[in-house]
C-alpha positions as CSV (number, residue, x, y, z in Angstrom):
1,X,-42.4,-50.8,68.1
2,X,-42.7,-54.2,67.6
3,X,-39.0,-55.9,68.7
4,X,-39.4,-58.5,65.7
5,X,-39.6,-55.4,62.9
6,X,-37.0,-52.8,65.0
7,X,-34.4,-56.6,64.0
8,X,-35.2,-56.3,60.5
9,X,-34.4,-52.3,60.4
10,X,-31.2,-53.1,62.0
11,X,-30.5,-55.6,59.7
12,X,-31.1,-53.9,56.5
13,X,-29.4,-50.8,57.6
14,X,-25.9,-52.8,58.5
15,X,-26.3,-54.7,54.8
16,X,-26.6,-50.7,53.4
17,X,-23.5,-50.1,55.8
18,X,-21.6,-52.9,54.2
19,X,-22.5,-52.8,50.5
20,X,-21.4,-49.4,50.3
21,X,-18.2,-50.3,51.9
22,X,-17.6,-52.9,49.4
23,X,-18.8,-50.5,46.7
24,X,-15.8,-48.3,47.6
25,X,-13.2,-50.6,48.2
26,X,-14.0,-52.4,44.8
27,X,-13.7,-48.7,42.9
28,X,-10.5,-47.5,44.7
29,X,-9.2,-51.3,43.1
30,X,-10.1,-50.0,40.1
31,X,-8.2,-46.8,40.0
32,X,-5.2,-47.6,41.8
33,X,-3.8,-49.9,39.1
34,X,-3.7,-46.8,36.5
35,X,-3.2,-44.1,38.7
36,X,0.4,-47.0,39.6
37,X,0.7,-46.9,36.0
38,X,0.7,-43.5,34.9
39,X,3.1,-42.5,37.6
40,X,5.3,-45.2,36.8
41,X,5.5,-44.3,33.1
42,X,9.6,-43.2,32.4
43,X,9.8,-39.5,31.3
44,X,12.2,-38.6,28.4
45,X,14.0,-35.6,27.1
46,X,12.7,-32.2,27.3
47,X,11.1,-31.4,23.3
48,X,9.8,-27.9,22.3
49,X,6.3,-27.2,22.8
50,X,4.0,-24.1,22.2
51,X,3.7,-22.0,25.0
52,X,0.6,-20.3,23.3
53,X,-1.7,-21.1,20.5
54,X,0.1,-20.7,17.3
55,X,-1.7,-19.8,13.7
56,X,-0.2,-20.4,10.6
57,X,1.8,-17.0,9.6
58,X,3.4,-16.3,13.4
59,X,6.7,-15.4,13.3
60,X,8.5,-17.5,16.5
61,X,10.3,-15.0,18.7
62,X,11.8,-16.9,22.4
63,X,8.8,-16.4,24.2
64,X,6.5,-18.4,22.2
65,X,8.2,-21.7,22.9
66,X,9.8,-23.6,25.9
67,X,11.2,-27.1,26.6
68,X,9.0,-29.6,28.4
69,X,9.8,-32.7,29.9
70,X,8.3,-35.8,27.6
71,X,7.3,-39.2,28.0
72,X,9.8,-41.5,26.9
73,X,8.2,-43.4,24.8
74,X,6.0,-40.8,23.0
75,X,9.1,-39.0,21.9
76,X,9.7,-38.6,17.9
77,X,12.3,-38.2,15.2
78,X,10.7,-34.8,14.2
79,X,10.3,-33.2,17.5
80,X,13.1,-30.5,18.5
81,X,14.9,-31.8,21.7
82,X,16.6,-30.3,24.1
83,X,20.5,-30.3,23.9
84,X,19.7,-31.3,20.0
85,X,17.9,-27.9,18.6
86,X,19.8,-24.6,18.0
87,X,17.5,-21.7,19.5
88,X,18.4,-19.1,17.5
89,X,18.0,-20.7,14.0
90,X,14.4,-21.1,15.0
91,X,14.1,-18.2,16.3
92,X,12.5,-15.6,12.8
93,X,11.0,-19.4,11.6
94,X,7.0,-19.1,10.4
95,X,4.5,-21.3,11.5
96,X,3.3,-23.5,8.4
97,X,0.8,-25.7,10.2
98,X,-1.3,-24.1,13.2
99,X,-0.3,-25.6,17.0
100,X,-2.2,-25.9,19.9
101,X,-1.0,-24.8,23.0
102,X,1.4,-27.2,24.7
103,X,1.8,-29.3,21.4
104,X,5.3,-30.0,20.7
105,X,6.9,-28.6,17.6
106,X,8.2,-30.4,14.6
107,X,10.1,-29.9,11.7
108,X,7.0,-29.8,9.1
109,X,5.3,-27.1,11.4
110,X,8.1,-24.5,10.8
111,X,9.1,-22.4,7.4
112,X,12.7,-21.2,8.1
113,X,13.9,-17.6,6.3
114,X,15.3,-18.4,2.5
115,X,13.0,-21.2,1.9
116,X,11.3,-21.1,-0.8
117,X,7.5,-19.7,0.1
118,X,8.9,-18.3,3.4
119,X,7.0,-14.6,3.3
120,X,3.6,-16.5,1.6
121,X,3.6,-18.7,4.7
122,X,4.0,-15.4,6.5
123,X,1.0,-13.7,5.4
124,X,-2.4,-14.5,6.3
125,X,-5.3,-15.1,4.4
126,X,-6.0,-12.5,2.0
127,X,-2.7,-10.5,3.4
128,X,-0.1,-9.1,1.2
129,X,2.9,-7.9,1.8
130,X,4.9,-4.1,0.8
131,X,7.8,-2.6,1.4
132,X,8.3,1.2,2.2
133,X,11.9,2.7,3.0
134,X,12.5,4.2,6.7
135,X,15.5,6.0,8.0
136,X,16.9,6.3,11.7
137,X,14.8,8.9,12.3
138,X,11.4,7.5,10.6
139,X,11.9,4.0,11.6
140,X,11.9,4.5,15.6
141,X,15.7,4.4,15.7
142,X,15.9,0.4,14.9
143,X,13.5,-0.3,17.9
144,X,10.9,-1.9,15.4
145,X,11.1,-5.9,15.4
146,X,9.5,-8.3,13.2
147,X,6.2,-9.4,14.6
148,X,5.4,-5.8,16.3
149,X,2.7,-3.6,15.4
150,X,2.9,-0.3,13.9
151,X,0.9,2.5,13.0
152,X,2.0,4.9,10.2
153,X,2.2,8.4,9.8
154,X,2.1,11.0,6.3
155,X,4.2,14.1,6.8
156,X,3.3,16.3,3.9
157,X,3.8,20.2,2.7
158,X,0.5,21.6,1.0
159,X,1.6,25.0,-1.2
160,X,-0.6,27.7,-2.4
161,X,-0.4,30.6,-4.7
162,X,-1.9,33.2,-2.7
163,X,0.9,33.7,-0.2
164,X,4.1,32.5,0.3
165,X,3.1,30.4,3.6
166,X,2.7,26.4,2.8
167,X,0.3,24.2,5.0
168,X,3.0,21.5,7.6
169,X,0.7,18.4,8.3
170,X,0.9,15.0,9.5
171,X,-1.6,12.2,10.0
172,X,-2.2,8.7,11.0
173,X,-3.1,6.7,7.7
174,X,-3.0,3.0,8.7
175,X,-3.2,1.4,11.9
176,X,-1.8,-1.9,13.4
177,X,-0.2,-2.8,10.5
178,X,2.3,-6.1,11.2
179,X,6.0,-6.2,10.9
180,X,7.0,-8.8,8.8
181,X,11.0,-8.4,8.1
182,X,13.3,-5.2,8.6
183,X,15.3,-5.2,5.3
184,X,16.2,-8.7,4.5
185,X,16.0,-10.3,8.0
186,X,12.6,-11.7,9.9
187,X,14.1,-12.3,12.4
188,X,16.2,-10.8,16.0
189,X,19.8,-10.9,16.2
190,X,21.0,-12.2,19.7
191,X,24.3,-11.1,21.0
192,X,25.0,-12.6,24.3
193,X,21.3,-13.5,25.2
194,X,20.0,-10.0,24.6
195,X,18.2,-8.3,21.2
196,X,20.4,-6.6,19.5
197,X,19.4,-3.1,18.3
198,X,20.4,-1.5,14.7
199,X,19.0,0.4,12.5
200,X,17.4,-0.7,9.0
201,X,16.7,1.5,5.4
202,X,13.2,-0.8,4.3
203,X,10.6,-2.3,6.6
204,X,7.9,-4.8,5.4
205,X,4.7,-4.8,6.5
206,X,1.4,-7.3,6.1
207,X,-1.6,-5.1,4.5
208,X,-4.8,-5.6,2.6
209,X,-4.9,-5.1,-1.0
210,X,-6.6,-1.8,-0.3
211,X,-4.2,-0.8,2.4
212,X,-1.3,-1.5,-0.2
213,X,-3.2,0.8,-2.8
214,X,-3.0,3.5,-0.5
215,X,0.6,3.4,1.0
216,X,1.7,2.8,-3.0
217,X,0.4,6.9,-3.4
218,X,1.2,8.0,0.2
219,X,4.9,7.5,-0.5
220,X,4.8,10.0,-3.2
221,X,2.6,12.4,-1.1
222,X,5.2,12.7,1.8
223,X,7.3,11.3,4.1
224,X,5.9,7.8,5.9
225,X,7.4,7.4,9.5
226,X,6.7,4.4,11.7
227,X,4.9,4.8,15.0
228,X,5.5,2.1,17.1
229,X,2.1,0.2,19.1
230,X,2.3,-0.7,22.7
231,X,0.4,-4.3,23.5
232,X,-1.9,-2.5,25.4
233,X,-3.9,-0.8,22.6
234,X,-4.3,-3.4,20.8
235,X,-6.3,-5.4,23.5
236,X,-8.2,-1.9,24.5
237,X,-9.2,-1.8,20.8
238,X,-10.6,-5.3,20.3
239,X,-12.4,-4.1,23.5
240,X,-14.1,-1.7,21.8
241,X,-15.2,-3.7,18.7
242,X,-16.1,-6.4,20.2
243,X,-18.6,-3.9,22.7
244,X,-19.7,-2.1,19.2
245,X,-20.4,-5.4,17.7
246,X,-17.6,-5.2,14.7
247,X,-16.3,-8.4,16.7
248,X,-18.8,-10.9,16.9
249,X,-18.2,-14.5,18.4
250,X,-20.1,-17.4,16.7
251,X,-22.2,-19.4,19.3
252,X,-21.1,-22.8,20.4
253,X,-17.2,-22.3,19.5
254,X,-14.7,-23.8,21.2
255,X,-11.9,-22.1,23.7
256,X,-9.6,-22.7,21.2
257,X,-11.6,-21.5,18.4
258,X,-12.7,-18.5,20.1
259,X,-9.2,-17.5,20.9
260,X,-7.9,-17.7,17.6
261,X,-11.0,-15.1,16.5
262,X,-9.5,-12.9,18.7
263,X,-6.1,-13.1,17.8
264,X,-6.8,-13.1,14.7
265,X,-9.2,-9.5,14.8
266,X,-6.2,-8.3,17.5
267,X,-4.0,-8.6,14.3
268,X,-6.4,-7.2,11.7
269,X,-4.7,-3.8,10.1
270,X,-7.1,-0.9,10.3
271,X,-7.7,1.9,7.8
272,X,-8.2,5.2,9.6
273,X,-11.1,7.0,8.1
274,X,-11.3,9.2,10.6
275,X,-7.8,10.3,11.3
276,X,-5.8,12.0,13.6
277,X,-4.0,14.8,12.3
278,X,-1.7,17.9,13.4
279,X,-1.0,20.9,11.6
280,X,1.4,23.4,12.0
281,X,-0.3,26.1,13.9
282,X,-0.9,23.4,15.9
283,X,2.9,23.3,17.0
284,X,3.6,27.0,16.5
285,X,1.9,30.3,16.3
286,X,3.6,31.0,13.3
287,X,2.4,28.4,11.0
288,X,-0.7,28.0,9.2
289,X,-3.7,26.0,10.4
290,X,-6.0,26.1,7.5
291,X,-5.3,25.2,4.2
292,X,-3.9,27.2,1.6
293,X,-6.1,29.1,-1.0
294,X,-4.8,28.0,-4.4
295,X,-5.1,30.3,-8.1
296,X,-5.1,29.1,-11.4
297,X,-2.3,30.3,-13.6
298,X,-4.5,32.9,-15.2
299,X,-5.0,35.0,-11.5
300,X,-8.0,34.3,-11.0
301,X,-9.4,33.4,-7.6
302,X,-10.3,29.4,-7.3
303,X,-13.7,28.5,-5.8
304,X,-13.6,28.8,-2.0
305,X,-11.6,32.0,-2.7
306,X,-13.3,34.9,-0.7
307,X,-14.4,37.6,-4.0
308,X,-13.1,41.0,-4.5
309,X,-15.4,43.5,-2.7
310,X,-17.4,45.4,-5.7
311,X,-16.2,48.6,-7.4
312,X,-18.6,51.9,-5.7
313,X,-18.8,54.7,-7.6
314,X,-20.9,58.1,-7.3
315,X,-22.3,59.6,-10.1
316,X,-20.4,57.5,-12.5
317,X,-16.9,58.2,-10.5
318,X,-15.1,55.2,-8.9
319,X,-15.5,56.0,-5.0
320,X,-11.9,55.4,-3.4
321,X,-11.4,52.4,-1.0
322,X,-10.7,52.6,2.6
323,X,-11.9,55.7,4.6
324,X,-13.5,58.9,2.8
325,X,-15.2,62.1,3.0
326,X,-17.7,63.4,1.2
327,X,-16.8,67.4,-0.2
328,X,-19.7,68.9,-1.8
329,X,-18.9,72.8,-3.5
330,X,-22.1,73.9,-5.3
331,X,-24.2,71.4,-6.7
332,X,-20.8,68.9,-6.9
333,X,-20.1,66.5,-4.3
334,X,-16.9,64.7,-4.6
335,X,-15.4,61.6,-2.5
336,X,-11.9,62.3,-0.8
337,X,-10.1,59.3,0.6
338,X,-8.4,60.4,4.0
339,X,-5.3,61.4,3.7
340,X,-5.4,61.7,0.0
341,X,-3.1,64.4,-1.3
């Protein structure tokens, strides 16, 4: 190679050496003035933030919030602070405005029990709420909170005139069905840092208009007990609409947006057309399993009722039911029943 050409090679290949030297050094400039600045900016107080996304209509319970540290001087008057903000009172509070997660909370974003439009701000779109009475026994013993999910279940006694043995039978009406207060309250007593357990005579519940048609009759059916939902099923069942396609996710959304769609179909009450049920020959072998035949005053069977077998006769003569024998003397034959006398 020629030596004048192998001097320019080495030449241009030191220039490339050194602009991209000077390319660096000039970009690391750049960037160490902010990145000085940013960790040089003077934290402030701990505020509340959202540990999760937060819709309008959710019921704060302690796990949905937490204390953050804060820049100083992005601190407001209407954030909660730490050292400033009672807990408990916003513990039961209703979201009025939806938060992100890791926004801090303020005092326009919260609807506190006893304000006026407290249980509207509760319900979602669409939503309404009812109230159905419970007992120790039908209400899960107190272990029901506000913001669980329950399912609930019609105990009922179907009678018949044809025998003296009624039809037991329970079944699941209404599924995932929200818990909006327990009496008066929305929201848990502490005692000592720990939920305190007692028991409650009404329990309201978020429902569709429909669903509020339905449990309006069921209470004069039966007896409605509450049937407490673990976490669990309700993430298995959005599972299974979402792979059936009664869950569909709009292209292009965001992460936040697409989280809120599943909340918010996590949360969705179901009406159980199909039910489960029980009866009581299911529990013992003493009870019925079938349903009653029912008569009309009169005697008369009701349709569905299996018929009286027809009347035979012979020659005229009503023929006895149940075993016979035939006795012919002469040119007369005659039906016997066995046993007759």
């Amino acid at each position: 190679m020629d030596k004048r050409k192998l001097m320019l090679l080495v030449g241009a290949l030191i220039v490339a050496i050194g602009t991209a030297f000077a390319a660096r050094s000039l970009f690391a400039g750049a960037s160490t003035p902010q990145a000085e600045a940013a960790a040089k900016m003077p934290m402030g107080p701990k505020v509340l933030v959202a540990q999760r996304a937060l819709p309008v209509g959710t019921i704060i319970t302690a796990d949905s919030l937490n204390f953050q540290a804060w820049p100083k001087d992005m601190v407001q008057d209407v954030y909660f602070v730490e050292g400033e903000a009672d807990m408990q009172k916003l513990l039961g509070t209703v979201v009025r405005n939806p938060v992100t997660a890791g926004e801090p909370l303020t005092k326009g974003n919260l609807v506190a029990p006893g304000d006026r439009g407290f249980l509207a701000a509760a319900l979602g779109p669409g939503m309404r709420a009812v109230t159905i009475p419970v007992s120790a026994r039908t209400g899960v013993a107190g272990f029901v909170f506000p913001g669980d999910h329950i399912d609930l279940v019609l105990t009922q006694t179907v009678k018949g005139n044809n025998d003296g043995m009624a039809l037991k039978a329970s079944e699941t009406i209404m599924k995932n069905l929200r818990v909006l207060a327990t009496d008066q309250s929305t929201d848990q007593e502490m005692v000592e840092g720990k939920t305190r357990v007692r028991t409650f005579s009404t329990v309201t519940l978020e429902v569709t208009p429909k669903i509020a048609e339905k449990i309006a009759v069921a209470q004069t059916i039966g007896t409605i007990s509450l049937s407490l939902r673990s976490l669990a099923d309700n993430s298995a069942e959005l599972e299974q609409a979402i792979a059936a396609g009664d869950v569909k996710i709009p292209a292009g959304v965001s992460k936040s947006q697409e989280e809120a769609l599943l909340k918010q179909a996590m949360n969705r009450p179901i009406e159980s057309a199909n039910a489960s049920f029980v009866t009581g020959g299911d529990v013992s072998r003493f009870q019925r399993r079938t349903m009653p035949v029912a008569a009309p005053a009169g005697g008369s069977p009701s349709m569905g009722a299996p018929a009286p077998a027809p009347q035979l006769t012979m020659n005229g003569t009503p023929v006895p039911r149940g075993p016979i024998v035939r006795v012919t003397r002469g040119k007369d034959t005659e039906a016997v029943s066995v046993g007759a006398k």
